[in-house]
C-alpha atoms as a printed R data frame, in Angstrom:
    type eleno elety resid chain resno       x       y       z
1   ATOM     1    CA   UNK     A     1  -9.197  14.431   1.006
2   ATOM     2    CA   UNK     A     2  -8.421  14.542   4.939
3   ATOM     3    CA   UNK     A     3  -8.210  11.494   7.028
4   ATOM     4    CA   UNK     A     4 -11.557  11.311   7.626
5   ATOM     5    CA   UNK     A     5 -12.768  11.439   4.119
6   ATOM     6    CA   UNK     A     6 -13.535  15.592   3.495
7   ATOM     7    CA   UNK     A     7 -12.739  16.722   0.709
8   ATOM     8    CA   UNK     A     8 -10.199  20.351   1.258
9   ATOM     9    CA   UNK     A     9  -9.106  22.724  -1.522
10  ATOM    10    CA   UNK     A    10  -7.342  26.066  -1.001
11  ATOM    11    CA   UNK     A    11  -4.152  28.174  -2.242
12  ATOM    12    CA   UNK     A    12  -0.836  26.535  -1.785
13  ATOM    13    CA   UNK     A    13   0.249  29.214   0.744
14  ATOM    14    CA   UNK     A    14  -2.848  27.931   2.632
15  ATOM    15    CA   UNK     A    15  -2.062  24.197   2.888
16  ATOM    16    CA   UNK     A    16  -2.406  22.610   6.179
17  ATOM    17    CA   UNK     A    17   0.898  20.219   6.461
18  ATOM    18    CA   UNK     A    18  -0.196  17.953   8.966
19  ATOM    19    CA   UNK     A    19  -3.832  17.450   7.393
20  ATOM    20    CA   UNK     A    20  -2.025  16.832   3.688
21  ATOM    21    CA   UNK     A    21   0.473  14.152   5.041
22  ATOM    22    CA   UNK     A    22  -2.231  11.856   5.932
23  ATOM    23    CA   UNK     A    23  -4.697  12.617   3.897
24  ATOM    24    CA   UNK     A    24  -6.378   9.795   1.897
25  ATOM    25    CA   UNK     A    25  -5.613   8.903  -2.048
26  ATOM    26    CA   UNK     A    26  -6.811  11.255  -4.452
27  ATOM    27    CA   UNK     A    27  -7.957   8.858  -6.599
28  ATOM    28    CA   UNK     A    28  -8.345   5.085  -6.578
29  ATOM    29    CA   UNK     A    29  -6.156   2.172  -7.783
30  ATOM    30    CA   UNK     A    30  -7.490   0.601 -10.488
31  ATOM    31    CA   UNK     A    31  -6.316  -2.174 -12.852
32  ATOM    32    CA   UNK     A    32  -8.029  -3.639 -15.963
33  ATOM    33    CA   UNK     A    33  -6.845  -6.068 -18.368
34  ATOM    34    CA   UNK     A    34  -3.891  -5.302 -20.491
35  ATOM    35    CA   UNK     A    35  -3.181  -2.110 -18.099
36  ATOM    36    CA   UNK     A    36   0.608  -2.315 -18.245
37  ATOM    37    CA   UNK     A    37   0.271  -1.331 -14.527
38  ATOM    38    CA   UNK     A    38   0.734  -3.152 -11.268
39  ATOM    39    CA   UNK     A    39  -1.147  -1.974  -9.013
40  ATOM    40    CA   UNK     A    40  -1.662  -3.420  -5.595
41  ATOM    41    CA   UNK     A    41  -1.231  -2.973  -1.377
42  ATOM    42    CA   UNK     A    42   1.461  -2.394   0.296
43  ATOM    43    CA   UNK     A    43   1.811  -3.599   3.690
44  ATOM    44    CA   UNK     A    44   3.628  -0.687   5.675
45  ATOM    45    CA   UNK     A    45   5.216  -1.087   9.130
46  ATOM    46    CA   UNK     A    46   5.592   2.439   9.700
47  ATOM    47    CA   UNK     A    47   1.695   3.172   9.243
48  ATOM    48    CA   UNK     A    48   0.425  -0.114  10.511
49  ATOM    49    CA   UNK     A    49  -2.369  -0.375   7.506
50  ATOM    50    CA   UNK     A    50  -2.199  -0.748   3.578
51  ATOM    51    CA   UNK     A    51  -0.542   1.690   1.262
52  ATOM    52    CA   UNK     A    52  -2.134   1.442  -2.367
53  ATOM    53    CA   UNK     A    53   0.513   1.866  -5.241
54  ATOM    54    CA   UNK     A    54   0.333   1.679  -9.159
55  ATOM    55    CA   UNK     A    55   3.411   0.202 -10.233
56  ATOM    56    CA   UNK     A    56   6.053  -2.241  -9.697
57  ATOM    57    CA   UNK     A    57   8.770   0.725  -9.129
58  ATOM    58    CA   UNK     A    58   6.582   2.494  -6.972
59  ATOM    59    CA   UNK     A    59   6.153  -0.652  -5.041
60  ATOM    60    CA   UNK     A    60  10.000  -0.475  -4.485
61  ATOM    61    CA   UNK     A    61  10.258   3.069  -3.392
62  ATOM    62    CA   UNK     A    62   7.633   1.963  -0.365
63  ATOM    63    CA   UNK     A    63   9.821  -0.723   0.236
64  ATOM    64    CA   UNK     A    64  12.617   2.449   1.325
65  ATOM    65    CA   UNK     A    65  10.698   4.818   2.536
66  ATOM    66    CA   UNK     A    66   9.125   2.314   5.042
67  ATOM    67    CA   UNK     A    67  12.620   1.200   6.229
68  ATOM    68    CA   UNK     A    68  13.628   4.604   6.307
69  ATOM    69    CA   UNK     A    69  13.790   5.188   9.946
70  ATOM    70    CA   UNK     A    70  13.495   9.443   9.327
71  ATOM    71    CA   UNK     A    71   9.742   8.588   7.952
72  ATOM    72    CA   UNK     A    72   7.363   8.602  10.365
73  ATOM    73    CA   UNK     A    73   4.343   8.391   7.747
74  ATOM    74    CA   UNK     A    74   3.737   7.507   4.041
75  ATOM    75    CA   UNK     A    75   0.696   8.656   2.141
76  ATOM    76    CA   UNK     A    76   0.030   7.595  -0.911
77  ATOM    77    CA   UNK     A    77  -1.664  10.018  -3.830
78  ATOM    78    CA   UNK     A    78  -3.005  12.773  -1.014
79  ATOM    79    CA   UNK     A    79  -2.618  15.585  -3.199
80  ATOM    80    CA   UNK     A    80  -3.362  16.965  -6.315
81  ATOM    81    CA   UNK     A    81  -1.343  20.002  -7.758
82  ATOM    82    CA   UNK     A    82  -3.798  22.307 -10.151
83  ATOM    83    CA   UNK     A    83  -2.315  25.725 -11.606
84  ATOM    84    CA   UNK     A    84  -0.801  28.072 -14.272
85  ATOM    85    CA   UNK     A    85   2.848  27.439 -15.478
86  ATOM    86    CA   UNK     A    86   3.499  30.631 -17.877
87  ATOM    87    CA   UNK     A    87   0.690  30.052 -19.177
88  ATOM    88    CA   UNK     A    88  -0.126  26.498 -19.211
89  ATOM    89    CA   UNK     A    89  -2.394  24.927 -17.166
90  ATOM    90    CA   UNK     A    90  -1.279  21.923 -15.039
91  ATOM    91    CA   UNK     A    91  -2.726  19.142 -12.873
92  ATOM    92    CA   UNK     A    92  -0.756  17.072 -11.468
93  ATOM    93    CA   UNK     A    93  -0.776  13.935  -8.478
94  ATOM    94    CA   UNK     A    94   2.559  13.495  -7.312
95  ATOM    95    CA   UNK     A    95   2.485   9.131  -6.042
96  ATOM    96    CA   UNK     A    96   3.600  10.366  -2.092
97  ATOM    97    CA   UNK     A    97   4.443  12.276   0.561
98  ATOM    98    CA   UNK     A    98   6.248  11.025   3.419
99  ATOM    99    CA   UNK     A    99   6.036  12.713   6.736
100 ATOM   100    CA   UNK     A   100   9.665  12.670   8.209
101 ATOM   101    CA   UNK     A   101  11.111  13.607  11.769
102 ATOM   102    CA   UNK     A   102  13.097  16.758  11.853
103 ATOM   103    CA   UNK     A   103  12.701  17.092   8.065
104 ATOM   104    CA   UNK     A   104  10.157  18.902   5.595
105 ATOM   105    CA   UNK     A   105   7.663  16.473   4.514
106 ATOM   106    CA   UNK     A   106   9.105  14.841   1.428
107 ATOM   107    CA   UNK     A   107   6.628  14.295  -1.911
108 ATOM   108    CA   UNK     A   108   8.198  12.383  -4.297
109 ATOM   109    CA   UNK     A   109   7.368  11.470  -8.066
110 ATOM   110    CA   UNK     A   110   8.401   7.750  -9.206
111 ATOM   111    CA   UNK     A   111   9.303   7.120 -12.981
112 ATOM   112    CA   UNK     A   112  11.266   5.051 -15.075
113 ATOM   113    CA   UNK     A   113  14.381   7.376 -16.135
114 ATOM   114    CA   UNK     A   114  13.549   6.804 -19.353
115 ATOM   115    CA   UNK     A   115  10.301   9.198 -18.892
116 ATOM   116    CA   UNK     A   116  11.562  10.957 -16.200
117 ATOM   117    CA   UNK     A   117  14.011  12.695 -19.265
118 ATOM   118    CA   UNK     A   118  11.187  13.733 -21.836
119 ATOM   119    CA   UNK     A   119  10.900  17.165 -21.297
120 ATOM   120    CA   UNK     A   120   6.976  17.246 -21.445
121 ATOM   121    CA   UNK     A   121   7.505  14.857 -17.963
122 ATOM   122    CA   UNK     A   122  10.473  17.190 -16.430
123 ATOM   123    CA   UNK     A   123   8.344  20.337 -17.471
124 ATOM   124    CA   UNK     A   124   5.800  19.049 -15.002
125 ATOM   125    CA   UNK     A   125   8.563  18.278 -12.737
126 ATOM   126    CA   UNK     A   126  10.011  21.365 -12.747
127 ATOM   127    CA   UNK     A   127   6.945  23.354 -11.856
128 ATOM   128    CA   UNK     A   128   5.687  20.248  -9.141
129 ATOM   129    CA   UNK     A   129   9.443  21.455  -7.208
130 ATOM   130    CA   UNK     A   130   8.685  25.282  -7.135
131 ATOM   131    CA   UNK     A   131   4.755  24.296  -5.652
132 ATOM   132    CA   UNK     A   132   6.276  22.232  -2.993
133 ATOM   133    CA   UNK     A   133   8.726  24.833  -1.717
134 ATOM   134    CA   UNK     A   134   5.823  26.863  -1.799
135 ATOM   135    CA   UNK     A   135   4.700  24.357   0.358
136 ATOM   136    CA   UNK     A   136   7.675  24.453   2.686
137 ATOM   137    CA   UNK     A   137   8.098  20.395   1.202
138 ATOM   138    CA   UNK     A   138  11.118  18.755  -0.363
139 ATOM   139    CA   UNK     A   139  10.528  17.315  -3.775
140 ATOM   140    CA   UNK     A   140  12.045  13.955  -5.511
141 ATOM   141    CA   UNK     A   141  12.045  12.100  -8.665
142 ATOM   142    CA   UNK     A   142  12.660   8.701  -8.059
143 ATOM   143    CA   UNK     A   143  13.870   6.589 -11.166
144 ATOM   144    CA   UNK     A   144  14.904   3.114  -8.966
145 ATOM   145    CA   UNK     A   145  17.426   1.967  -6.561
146 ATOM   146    CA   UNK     A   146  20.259  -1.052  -6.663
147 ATOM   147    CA   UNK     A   147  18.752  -4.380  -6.488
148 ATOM   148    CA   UNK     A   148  20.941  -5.957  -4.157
149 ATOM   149    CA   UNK     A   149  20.076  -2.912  -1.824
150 ATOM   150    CA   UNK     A   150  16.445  -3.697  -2.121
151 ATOM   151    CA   UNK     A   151  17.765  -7.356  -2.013
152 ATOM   152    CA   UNK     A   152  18.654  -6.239   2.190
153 ATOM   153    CA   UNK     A   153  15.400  -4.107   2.625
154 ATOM   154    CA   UNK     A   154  12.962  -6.427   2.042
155 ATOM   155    CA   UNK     A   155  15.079  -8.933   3.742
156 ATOM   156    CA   UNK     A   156  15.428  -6.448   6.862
157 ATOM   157    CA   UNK     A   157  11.559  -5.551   6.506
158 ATOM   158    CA   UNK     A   158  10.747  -9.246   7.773
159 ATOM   159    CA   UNK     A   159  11.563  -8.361  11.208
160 ATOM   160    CA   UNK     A   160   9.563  -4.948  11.709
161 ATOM   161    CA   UNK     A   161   6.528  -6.334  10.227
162 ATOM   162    CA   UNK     A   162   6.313  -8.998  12.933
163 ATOM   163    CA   UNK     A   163   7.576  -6.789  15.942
164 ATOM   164    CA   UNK     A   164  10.645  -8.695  16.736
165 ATOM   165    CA   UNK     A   165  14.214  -9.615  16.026
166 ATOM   166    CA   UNK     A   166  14.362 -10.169  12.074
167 ATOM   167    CA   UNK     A   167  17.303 -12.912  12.934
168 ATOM   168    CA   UNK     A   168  14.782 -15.708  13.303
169 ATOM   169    CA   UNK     A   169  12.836 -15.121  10.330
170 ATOM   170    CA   UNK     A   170  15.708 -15.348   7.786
171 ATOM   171    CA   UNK     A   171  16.822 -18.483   9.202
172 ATOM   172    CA   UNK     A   172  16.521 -20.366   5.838
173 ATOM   173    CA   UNK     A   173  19.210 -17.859   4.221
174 ATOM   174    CA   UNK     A   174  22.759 -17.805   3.870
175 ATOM   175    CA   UNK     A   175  24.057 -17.392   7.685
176 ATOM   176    CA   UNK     A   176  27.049 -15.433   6.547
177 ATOM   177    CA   UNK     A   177  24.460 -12.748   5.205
178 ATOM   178    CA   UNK     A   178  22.768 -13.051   8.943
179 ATOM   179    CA   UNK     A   179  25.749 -11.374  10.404
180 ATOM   180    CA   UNK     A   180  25.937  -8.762   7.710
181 ATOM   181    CA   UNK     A   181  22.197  -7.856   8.394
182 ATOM   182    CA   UNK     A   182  22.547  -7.549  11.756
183 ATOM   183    CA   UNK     A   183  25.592  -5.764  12.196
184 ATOM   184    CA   UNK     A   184  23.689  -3.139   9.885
185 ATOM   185    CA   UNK     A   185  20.513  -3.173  11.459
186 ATOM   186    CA   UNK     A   186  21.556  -1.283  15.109
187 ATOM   187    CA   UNK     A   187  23.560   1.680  12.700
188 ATOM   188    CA   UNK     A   188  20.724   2.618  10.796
189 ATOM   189    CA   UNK     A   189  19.850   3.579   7.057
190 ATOM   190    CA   UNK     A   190  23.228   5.131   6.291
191 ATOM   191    CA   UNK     A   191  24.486   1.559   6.364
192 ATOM   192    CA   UNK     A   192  22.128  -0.447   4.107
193 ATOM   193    CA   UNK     A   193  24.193   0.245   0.912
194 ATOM   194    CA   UNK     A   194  27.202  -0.986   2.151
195 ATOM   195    CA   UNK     A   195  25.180  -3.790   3.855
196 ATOM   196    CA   UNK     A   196  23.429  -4.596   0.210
197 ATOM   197    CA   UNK     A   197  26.754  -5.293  -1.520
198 ATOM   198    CA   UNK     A   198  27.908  -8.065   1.486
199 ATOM   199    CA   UNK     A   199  24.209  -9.354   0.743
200 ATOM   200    CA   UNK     A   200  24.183  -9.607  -2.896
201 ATOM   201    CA   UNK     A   201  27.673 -11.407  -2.576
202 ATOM   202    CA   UNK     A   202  26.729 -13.926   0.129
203 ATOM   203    CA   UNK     A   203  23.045 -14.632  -1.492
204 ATOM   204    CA   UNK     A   204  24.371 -15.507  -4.572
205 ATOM   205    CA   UNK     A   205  27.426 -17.288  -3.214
206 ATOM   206    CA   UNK     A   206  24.578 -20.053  -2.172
């Protein structure tokens, strides 16, 4: 479904790029009671508006790709992958696809490693990677990241949410982690993991 709400089908090979990366979720984010999902919004700096996601890990991998200063958009559900596999029909709706500068547009699949092994789930996988380089896209499967690296992202994400320095907003934490964040901030993402280790270390040293 494009930006402005049309629906669009076609061939792979006919797949307009630039109308896919911001096209709107293919479905809706629901939640009922007992769900063991978590859905919710996502604030995103880089797209200035609300990013729906459907689970708590998913929530994280925003968290990167939003900090991620090669992503210049985030789209959340805009496609939905429909075909034969040898024989077997699939439909799949990979959770985003991240517009990125200088870079194919990146769709990426988050699940716990624990399901991203079973082979029904990597079968699916397997067939989502050879439609996106159909696509001329990168694919992922994201399983998590470190915690004391998402420990410095959300930390860092204070600042670019308000338009400013970050410094002042994280005031009320450690001031030895202050420097770390800052020294890391002006080198870009390359830095963050070595940034999330001095973090970790200093937050807990409290």
């Amino acid at each position: 479904m494009t930006e402005s709400g049309v629906p669009v089908s076609g061939a792979a090979v006919e797949v307009d790029s630039s109308l896919a990366c911001r096209a709107l979720p293919i479905r809706r984010t629901r939640s009922s009671r007992g769900s063991r999902h978590r859905p919710g919004l996502f604030w995103s700096a880089t797209t200035r508006g609300h990013v729906p996601y459907e689970s708590w890990l998913e929530l994280d991998r925003l968290w990167l790709a939003d900090i991620d200063p090669q992503v210049c958009w985030i789209a959340a559900q805009p496609v939905a992958l429909d075909g034969l596999d040898a024989g077997v029909r699939r439909c799949h709706v990979p959770d985003l696809l991240l517009s990125r500068r200088d870079a194919p547009p990146l769709l990426v699949d988050v699940k716990p490693a624990e399901f991203a092994r079973n082979e029904a789930v990597a079968a699916v996988f397997d067939w989502t990677t050879r439609v996106a380089k159909i696509l001329g896209w990168d694919f992922e499967v994201w399983t998590g990241a470190d915690a004391a690296e998402l420990d410095v992202v959300r930390a860092l994400a204070i600042g670019r949410r308000y338009h400013s320095d970050f410094s002042p907003c994280l005031q009320a934490s450690n001031p030895r982690a202050l420097g770390v964040l800052a020294s890391r901030w002006s080198t870009g993402w390359v830095s963050l993991n070595g940034a999330a280790a001095e973090f970790h270390m200093t937050r807990t040293a409290r």
